[in-house]
N, C-alpha and C positions, 0 to 999 in steps of 0.2 A: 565460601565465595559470596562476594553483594551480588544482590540483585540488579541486574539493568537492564530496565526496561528500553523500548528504544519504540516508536512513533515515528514512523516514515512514511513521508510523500510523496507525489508523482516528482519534486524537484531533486530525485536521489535516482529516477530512472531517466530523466529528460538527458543525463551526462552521458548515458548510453543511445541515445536518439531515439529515444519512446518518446513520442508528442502527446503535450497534457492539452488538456481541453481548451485551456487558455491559453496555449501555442497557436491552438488551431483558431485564436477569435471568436472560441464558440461556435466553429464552422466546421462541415463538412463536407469539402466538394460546395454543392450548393445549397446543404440542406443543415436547419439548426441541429446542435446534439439533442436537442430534446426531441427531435423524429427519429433517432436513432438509437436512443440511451432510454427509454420509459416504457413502462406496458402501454401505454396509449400505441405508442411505434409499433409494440408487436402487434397488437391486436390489428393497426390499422394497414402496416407495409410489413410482414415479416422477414418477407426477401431482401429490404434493405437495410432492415436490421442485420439480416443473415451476413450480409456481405459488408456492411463495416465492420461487425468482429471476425470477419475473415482476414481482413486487409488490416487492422491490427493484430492477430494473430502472426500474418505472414511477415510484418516488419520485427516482432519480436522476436522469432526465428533466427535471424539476423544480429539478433541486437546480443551483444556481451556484458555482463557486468563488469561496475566502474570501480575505481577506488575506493569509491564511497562503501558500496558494498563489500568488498573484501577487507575494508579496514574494519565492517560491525566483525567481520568472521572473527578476524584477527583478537578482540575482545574476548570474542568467548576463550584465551586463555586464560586470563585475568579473575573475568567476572562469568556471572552466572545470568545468558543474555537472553532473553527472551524480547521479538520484533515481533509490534501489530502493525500492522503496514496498508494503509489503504489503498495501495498498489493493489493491480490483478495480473501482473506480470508474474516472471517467476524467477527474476534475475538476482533476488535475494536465497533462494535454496541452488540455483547453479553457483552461486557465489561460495555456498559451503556454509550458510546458518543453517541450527539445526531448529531451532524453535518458532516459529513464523506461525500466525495468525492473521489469515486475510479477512481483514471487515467486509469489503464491498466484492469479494466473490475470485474467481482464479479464471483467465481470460482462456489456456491451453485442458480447460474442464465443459463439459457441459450438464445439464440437466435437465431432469423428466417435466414436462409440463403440468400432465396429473400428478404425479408425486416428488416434490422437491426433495425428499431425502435420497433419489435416485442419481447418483451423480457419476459421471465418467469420464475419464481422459478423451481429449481430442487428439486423434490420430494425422499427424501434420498438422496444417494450418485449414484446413476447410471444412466447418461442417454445412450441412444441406438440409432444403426442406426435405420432409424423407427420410431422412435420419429420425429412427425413432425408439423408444428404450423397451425394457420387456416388456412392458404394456403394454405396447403399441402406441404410447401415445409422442407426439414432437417432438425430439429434443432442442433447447432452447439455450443461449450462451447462459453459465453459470455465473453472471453479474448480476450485483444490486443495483436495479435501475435507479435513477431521478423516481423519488413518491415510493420506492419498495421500502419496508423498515427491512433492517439493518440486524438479520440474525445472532452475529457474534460478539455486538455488542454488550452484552453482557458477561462474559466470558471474559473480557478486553481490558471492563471494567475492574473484575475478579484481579487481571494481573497489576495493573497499575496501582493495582490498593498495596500490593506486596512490594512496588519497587523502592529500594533503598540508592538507587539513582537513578533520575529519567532523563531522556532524551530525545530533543525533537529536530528529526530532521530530514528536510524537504516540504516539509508543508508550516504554513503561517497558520495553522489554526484559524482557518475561515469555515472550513467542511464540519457540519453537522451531521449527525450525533459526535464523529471521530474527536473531533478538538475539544469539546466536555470530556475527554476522559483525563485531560492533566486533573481536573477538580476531584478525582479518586486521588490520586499520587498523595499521600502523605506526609501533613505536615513539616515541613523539617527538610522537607527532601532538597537532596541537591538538583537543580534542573538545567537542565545545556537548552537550547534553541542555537539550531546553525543555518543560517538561513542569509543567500547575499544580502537582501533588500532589508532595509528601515522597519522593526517590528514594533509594535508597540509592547515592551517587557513591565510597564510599572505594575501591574495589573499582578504580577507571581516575584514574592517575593522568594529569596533563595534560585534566583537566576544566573546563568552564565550565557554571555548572549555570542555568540561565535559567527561573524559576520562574512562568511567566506561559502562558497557552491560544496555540495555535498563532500566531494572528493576532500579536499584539501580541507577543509572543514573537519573532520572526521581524520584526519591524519592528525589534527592539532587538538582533540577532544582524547586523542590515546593518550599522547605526550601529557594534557594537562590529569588526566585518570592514574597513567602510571608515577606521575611524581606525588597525585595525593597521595592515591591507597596502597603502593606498593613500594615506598622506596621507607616506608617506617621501621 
């Protein structure tokens, strides 16, 4: 089976009602994301921090995966798929992919504040200050803040050196480190971007630009996959 890689953004969970940063204005309530999303936030409000990934936590609870997501599943007959996803939801594994790499961390996990290799499920949607791991010490939401490097990045790197098709979809390639990682993908490769809005593609050659929201987007990238590599 090919390999296919797949690079997904917050615009493959916004179809299920998860608000991306830029839904919100950059806003929350009344406070920017950067008092909310960076170690500066923890250090300085942790209770506010505590209670936006609460309140994103409890909307995802709710939220179901979309077409988009159960058309990547649907691939894994075909192809052999593996998803880095800068998402921190987890509507791509209730969807039924089995390979999934989060860059920027998992929203329903938490972790140790002395020791980041301590990580745990969040029981529901709340966790609290007080909440604390077997050290004893805070647990903290298991997100890559605004200014944290980016531990999986290399790992992400690793797979897109191997894909023999890539695919991006939901995000424009604006977010760094994640959007350097088409420049691993190899030479030659075939590339989809699916994306509504206007991208700038001159930039990768060996492009297919699929100008449609994740869902239907993603219904027309089977169609055009299964008439390449499978009707030979």
């Amino acid at each position: 089976m090919k390999k296919l890689v797949i690079l997904s953004g917050a615009g493959i969970s916004a179809e299920s009602g998860i608000k991306t940063f830029r839904d919100m204005g950059g806003l929350w309530e009344e406070y920017d994301v950067m008092e909310v999303a960076s170690p500066q936030a923890w250090e300085s409000n942790p209770e506010l921090v505590m209670r936006f990934y609460n309140e994103r936590r409890k909307k995802l609870l709710d939220a179901l995966p979309n077409n988009g997501h159960q058309g990547l599943v649907e691939l894994e007959k075909y192809f052999d798929v593996h998803i880095v996803t800068q998402n921190v939801d987890d509507l791509h594994e209730r969807a039924g992919s089995k390979n999934i790499l989060h860059l920027h961390g998992e929203l329903k996990k938490s972790r140790s504040t002395y020791d980041p290799n301590l990580i745990y499920d969040v029981e529901g949607w709340e966790l609290k200050m007080g909440d604390t791991c077997e050290k004893g010490s805070q647990l903290r939401p298991h997100i890559v803040w605004f200014g944290e490097a980016v531990p999986a990045i290399s790992d992400a790197a690793k797979i897109c050196e191997r894909a023999e098709i890539f695919v991006v979809v939901g995000t424009s390639l604006n977010v760094y480190p994640a959007a350097g990682l088409i420049d691993y993908v190899p030479e030659g490769t075939l590339i989809f971007l699916i994306d509504p809005n206007d991208v700038n593609t001159s930039t990768y050659k060996q492009l297919i630009f699929i100008k449609e929201k994740a869902g239907t987007g993603v219904r027309k990238l089977i169609d055009i996959l299964k008439e390449k590599y499978l009707n030979d």
